[in-house]
C-alpha positions in Angstrom: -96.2 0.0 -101.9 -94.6 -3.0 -99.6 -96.9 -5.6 -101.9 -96.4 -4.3 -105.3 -92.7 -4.7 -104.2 -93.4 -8.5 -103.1 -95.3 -9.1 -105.7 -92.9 -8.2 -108.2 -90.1 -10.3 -106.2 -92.3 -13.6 -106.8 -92.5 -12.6 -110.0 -89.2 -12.5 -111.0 -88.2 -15.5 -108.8 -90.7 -17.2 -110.9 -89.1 -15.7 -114.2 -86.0 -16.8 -112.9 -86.9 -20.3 -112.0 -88.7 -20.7 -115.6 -85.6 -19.6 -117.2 -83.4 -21.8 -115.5 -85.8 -24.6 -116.2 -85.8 -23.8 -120.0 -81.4 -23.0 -120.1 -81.2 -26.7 -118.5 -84.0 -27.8 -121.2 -81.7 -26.2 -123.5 -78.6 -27.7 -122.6 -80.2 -31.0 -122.6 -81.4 -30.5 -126.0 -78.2 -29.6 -127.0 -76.6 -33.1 -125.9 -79.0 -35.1 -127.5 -77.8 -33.6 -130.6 -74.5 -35.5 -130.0 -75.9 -38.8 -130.3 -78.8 -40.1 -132.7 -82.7 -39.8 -132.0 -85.0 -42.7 -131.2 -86.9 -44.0 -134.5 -83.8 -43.9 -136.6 -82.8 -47.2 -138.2 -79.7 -47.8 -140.7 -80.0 -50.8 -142.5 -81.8 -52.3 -139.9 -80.1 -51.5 -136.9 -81.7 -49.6 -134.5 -78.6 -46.6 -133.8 -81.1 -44.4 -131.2 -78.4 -43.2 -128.5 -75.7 -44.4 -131.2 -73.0 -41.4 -132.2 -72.3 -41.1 -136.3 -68.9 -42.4 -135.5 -70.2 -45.4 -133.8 -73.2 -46.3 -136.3 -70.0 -46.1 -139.1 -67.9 -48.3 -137.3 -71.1 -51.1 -136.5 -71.5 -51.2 -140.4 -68.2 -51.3 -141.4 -67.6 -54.0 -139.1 -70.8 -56.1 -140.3 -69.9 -55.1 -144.0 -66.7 -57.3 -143.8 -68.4 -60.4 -142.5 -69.3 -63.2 -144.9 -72.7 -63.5 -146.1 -74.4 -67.3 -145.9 -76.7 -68.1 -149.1 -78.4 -71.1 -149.5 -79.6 -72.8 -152.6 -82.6 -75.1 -152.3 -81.1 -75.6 -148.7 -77.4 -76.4 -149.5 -75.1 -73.6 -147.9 -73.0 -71.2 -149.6 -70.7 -68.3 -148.0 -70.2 -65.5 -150.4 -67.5 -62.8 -149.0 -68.4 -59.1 -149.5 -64.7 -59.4 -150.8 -65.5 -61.4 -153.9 -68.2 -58.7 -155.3 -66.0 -55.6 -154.3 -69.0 -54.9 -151.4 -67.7 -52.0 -149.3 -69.2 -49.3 -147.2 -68.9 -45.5 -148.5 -68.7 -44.2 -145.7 -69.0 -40.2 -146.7 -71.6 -40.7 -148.2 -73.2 -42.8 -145.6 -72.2 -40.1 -143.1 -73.7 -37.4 -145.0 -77.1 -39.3 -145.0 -77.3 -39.7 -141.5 -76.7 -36.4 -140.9 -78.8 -35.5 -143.4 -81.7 -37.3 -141.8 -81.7 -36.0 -138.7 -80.6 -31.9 -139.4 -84.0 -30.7 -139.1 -83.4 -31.7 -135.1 -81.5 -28.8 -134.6 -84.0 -25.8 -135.3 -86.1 -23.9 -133.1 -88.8 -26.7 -134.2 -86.4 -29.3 -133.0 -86.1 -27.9 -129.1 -90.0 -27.6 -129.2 -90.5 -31.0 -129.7 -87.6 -31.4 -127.8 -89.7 -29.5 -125.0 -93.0 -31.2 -125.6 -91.6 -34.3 -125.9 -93.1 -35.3 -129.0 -92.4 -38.6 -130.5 -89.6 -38.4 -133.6 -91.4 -39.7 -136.3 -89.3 -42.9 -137.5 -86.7 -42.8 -140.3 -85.1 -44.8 -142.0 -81.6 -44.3 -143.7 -80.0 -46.7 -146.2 -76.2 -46.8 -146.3 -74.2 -45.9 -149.1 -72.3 -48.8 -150.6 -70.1 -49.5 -153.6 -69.9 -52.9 -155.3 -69.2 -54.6 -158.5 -72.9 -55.9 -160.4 -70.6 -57.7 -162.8 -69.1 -59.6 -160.5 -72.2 -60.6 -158.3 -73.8 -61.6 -161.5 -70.7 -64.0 -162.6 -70.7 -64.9 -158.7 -74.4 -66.1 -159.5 -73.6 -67.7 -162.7 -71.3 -70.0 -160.8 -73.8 -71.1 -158.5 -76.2 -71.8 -161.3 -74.1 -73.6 -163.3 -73.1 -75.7 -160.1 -76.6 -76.5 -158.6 -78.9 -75.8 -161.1 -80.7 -79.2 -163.1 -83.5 -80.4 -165.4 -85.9 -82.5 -164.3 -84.7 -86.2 -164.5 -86.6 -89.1 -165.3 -87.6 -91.9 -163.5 -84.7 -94.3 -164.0 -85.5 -98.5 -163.9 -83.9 -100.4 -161.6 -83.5 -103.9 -163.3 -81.4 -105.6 -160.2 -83.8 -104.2 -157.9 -86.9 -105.0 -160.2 -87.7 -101.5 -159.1 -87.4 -97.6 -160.3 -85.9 -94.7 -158.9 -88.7 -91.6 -159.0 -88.4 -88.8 -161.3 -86.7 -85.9 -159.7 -87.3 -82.4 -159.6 -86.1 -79.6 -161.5 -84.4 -76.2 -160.3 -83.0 -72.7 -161.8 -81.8 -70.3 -160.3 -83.8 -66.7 -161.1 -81.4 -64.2 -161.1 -82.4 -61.5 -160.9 -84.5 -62.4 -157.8 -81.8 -63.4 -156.2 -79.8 -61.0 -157.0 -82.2 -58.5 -154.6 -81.9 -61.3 -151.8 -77.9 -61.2 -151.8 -78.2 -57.3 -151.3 -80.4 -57.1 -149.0 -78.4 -59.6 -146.7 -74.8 -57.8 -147.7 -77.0 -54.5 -147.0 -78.3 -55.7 -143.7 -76.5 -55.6 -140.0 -77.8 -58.5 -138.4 -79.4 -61.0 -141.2 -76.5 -61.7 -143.2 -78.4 -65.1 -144.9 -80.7 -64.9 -147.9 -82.3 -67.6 -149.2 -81.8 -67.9 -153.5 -84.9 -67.5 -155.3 -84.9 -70.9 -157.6 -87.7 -72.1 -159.7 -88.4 -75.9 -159.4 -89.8 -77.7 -162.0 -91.9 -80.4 -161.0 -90.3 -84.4 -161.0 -91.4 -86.0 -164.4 -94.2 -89.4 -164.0 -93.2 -92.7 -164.2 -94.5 -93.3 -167.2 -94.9 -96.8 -169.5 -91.6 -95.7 -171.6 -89.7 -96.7 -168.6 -91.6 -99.8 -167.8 -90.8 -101.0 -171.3 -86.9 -100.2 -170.5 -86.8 -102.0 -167.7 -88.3 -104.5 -169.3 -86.2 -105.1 -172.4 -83.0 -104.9 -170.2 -84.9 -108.0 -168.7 -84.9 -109.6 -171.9 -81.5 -108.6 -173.4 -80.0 -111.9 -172.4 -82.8 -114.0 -173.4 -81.3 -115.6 -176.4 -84.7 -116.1 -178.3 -87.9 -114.5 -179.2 -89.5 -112.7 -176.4 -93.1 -111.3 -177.2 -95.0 -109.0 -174.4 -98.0 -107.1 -174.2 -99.0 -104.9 -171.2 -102.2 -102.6 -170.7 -103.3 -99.9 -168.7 -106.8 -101.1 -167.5 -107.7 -97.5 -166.0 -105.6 -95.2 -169.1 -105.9 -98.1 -171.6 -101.8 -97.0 -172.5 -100.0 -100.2 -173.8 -96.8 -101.4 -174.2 -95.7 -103.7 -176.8 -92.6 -105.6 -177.4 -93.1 -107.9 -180.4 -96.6 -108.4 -179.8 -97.7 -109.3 -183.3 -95.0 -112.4 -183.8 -96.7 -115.7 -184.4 -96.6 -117.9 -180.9 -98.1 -121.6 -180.7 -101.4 -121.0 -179.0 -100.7 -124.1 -176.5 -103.2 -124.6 -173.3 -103.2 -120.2 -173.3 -105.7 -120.4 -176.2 -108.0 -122.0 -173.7 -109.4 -118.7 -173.1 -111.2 -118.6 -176.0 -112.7 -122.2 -175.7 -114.0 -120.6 -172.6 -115.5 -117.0 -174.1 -117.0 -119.2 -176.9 -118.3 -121.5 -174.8 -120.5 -119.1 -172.8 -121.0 -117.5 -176.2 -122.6 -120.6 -177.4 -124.9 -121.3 -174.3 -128.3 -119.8 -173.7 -128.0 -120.0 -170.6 -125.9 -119.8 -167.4 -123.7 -123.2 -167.6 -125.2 -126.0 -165.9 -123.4 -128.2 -162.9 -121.9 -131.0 -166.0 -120.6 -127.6 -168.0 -119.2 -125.7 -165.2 -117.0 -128.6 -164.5 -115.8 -129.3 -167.5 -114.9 -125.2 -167.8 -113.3 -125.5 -165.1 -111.1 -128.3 -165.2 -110.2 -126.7 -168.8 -109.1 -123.5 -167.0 -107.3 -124.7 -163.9 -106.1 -128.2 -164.7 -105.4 -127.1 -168.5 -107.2 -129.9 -169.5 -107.0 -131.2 -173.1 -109.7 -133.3 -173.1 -112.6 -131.3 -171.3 -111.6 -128.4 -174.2 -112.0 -130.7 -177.0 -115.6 -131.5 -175.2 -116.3 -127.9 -175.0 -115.4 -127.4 -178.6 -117.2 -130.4 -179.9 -120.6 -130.6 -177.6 -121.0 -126.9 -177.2 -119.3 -124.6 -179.7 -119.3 -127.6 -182.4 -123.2 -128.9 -181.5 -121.5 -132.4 -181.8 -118.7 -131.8 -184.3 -115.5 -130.9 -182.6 -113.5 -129.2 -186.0 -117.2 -127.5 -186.4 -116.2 -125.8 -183.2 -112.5 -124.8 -184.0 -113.9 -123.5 -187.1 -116.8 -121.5 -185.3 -114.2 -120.4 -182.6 -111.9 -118.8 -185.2 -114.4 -117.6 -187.2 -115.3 -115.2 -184.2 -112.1 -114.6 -183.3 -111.5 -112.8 -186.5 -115.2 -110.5 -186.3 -113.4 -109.6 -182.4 -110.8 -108.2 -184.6 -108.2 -110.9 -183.3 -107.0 -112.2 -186.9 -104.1 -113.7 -185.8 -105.4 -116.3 -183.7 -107.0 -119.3 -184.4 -107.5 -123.3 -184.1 -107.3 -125.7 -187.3 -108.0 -128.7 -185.1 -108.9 -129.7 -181.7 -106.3 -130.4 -178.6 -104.1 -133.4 -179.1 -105.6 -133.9 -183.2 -103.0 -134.4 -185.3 -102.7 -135.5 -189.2 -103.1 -133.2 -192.6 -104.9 -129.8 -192.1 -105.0 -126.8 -194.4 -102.7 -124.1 -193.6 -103.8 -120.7 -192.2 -102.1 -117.7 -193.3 -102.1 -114.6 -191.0 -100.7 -111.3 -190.8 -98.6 -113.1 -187.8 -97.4 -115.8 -189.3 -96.7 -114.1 -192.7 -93.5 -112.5 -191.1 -89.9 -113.5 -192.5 -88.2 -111.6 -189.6 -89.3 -113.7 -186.4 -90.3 -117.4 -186.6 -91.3 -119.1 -183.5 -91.9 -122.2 -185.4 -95.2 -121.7 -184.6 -98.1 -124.8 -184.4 -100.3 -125.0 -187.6 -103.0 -126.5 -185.8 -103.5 -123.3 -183.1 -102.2 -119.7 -183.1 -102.2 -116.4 -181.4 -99.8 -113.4 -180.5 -99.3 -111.8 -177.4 -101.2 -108.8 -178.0 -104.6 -110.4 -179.0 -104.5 -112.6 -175.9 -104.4 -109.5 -174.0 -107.1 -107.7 -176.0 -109.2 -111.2 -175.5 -108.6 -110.9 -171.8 -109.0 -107.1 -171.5 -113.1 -108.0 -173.2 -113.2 -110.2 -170.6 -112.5 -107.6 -167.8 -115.0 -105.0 -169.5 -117.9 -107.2 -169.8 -117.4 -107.9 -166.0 -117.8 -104.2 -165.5 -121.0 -104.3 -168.2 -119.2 -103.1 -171.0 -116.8 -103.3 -173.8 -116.1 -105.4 -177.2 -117.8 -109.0 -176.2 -121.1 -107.2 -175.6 -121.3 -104.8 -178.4 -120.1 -107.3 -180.8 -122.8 -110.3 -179.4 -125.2 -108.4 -177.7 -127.5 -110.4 -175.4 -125.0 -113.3 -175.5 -122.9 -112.6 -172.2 -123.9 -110.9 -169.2 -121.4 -109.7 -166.2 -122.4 -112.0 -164.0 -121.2 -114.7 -166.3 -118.3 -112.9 -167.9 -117.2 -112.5 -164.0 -117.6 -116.1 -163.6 -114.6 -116.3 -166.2 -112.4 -114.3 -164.4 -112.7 -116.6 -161.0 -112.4 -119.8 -162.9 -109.0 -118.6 -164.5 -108.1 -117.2 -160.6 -108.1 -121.0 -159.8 -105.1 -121.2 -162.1 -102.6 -121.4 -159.7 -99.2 -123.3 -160.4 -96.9 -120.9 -158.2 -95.4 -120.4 -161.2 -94.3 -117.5 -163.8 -96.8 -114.4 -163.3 -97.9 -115.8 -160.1 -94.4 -116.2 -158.8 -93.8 -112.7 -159.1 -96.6 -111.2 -158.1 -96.8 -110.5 -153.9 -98.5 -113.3 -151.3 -102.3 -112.6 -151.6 -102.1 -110.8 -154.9 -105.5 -111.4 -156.3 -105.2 -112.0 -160.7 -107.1 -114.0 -163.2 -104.9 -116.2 -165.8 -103.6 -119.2 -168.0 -100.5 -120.0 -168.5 -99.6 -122.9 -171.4 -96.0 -124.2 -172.9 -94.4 -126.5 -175.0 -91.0 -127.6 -175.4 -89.7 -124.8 -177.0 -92.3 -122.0 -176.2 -93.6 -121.1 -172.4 -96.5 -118.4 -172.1 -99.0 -116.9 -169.3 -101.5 -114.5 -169.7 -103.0 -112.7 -166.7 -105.2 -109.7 -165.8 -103.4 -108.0 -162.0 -106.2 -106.9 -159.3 -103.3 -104.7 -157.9 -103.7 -101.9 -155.3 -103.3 -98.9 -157.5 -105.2 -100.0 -160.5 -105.5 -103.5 -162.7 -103.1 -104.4 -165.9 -102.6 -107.4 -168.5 -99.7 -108.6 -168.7 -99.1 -111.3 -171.2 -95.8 -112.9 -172.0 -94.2 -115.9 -174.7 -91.0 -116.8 -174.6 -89.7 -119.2 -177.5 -86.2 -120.4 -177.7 -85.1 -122.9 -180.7 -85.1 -126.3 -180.1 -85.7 -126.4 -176.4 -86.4 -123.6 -174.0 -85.5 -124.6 -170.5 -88.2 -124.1 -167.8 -85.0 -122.9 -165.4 -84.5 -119.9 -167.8 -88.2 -119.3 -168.5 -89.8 -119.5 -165.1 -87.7 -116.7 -163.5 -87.5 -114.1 -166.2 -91.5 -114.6 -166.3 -91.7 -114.0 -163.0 -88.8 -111.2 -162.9 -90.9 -109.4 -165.8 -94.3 -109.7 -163.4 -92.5 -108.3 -160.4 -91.1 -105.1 -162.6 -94.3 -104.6 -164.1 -96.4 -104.8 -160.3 -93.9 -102.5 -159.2 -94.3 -100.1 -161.8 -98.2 -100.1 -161.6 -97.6 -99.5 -157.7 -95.4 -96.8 -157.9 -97.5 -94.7 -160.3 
């Protein structure tokens, strides 16, 4: 009987202790209720240990603080103020508590017991604002910040252009969702806008030709200039089709026809007298090319047979009526170019050309060093590369440090002729430059005289604008 008896003492001592154990479980259980469970966020503030009161208070203290936007990086502070952003705080209250009611059930002190994690929640607060006025807020920024794409712009005291910028808009409605989620949030209370950028437009020739007639807007005579793309083949054309005296620039056809006219590679007697045509301008050695090769012997035989393929190239503007330095009675030659009544460069009877059919000539020249183009489909068999490249180095001895060249950097490889008379000043070039090669061919004619002080530089200022814009691209 003694054992039953101590048996059932341990057993309720046991009892006891367990109860004990499970009242102070109980009472522990019932204090976490007075503050906020682990796993619960509001906006995104962790508020575990946090009471209601105190959560309210955190938010209504963030909710008055400015929020800091930016728009493609430039600050902006917008005040919860200006879009009637406040915190309802009833109805904030009631979703906390709302969240976390289930805690206090018989389920509740289980997990309580068991200590099993609280699965996380997350509880957005309750806020009032005014849409109308975020929007207009929004608006405002727009209408401040936002801009088209802008064009490249020429520089013509810098001889240089400013690059195309970009574009931006502000989406609104995207960032709209960014400015409440920072007004919504505790701690990150910046949003970046959401803005669409529209890419900066090209430099493009259209600017090259603006910079290049303000240039020429105090030139008080008849410019002509004629530039092409040798990689696009884009041109740009300011009276390229006037009539110009084809002076010591014409040269370049003595020296296509020439090599036209040989069978074979020019000998040691022929290369020299070539050569002192291209790089000395020589009067004399030309009329030798046009009478003992083009002419076989008859020096207007050759002017004649030079024009006469000038014309099946397509180049019906240019042409000689007599050899260098002839003068005396010729027949006129009438050509689209010199048919014009509104511009007259006074132009020589005995040899003509325009601006853009030099360049063409000179672009043929360039293909058939690369095995193509006009001179070898329209005489096939009659120029090879290797001889058509041999053009291009005789006209890079041309070198007067003058007009293209002048403008054109130290070291600058280019191909050209250059030519003038008293009142008309040309050059012709092709540009090796580093971002692709261009023509650039330019006359200037002024009545009467044309001083070499006004034509030099503005030759030269027109190179340097037009190498910068074939850099830049």
């Amino acid at each position: 009987m003694r054992r039953s008896n101590r048996g059932k003492g341990w057993l309720i001592f046991l009892l006891g202790i367990m109860l004990a154990l499970l009242v102070w479980q109980w009472m522990q259980f019932r204090a976490s209720l007075r503050v906020l469970p682990a796993g619960l966020t509001v906006a995104d503030a962790n508020v575990e240990g946090m009471t209601v009161e105190q959560v309210l208070a955190t938010l209504e203290n963030a909710y008055v603080q400015p929020v800091q936007l930016f728009y493609q990086g430039q600050p902006l502070l917008l005040s919860p103020e200006t879009v009637e952003f406040r915190l309802d705080r009833e109805a904030t209250q009631a979703a906390i508590e709302t969240a976390v009611a289930g805690r206090n059930s018989l389920q509740g002190f289980l997990a309580h017991l068991l200590r099993r994690p609280t699965p996380p929640v997350a509880v957005a607060p309750v806020v009032r604002y005014s849409p109308e006025r975020l929007d207009r807020f929004l608006e405002r920024v727009a209408q401040q910040y936002d801009r088209p794409p802008q064009e490249p712009v020429p520089l013509p005291e810098a001889l240089t252009f400013r690059p195309g910028r970009p574009g931006y808009e502000l989406d609104l409605e995207a960032s709209r969702e960014r400015v409440m989620a920072a007004l919504l949030s505790v701690f990150n209370r910046r949003a970046d806008l959401a803005v669409h950028t529209s890419d900066a437009p090209p430099l493009q020739m259209k600017h090259l030709e603006e910079m290049l007639r303000a240039l020429l807007a105090d030139f008080d005579g008849i410019p002509s200039v004629f530039v092409k793309d040798l990689q696009t083949g884009e041109e740009l054309e300011i009276n390229p089709d006037v009539a110009y005296a084809g002076l010591s620039v014409l040269k370049i056809a003595v020296m296509v026809e020439t090599y036209r006219a040989l069978n074979a590679p020019p000998d040691v007697e022929q290369t020299k007298l070539l050569t002192e045509t291209m790089t000395q301008s020589g009067n004399f050695t030309a009329n030798l090319l046009l009478r003992n090769i083009i002419g076989n012997g008859d020096a207007y035989q050759g002017v004649e047979n030079l024009t006469t393929s000038m014309r099946y190239l397509g180049l019906v503007n240019t042409f000689m009526a007599a050899p260098y330095d002839e003068v005396g009675p010729i027949p006129a030659i009438v050509t689209p170019a010199n048919s014009r009544t509104d511009l007259n460069t006074n132009p020589d009877p005995y040899m003509q050309t325009t601006a853009r059919e030099i360049g063409l000539l000179l672009e043929m020249i360039y293909q058939c060093s690369r095995g193509g183009g006009a001179l070898m489909v329209a005489y096939p068999g009659a120029f090879t590369p290797q001889e058509c490249q041999q053009m291009l180095e005789m006209m890079a001895e041309d070198r007067t440090g003058s007009m293209i060249e002048a403008g054109l950097p130290p070291g600058t490889p280019f191909a050209r002729k250059h030519g003038w008379a008293g009142d008309t000043h040309a050059d012709a070039a092709i540009v090796f430059g580093p971002k692709g090669d261009f023509i650039l061919v330019v006359y200037l004619y002024r009545p009467g005289w044309l001083e070499w002080d006004i034509s030099n530089p503005l030759i030269s200022r027109i190179a340097t604008a037009t190498y910068n814009y074939f850099s830049a691209k």
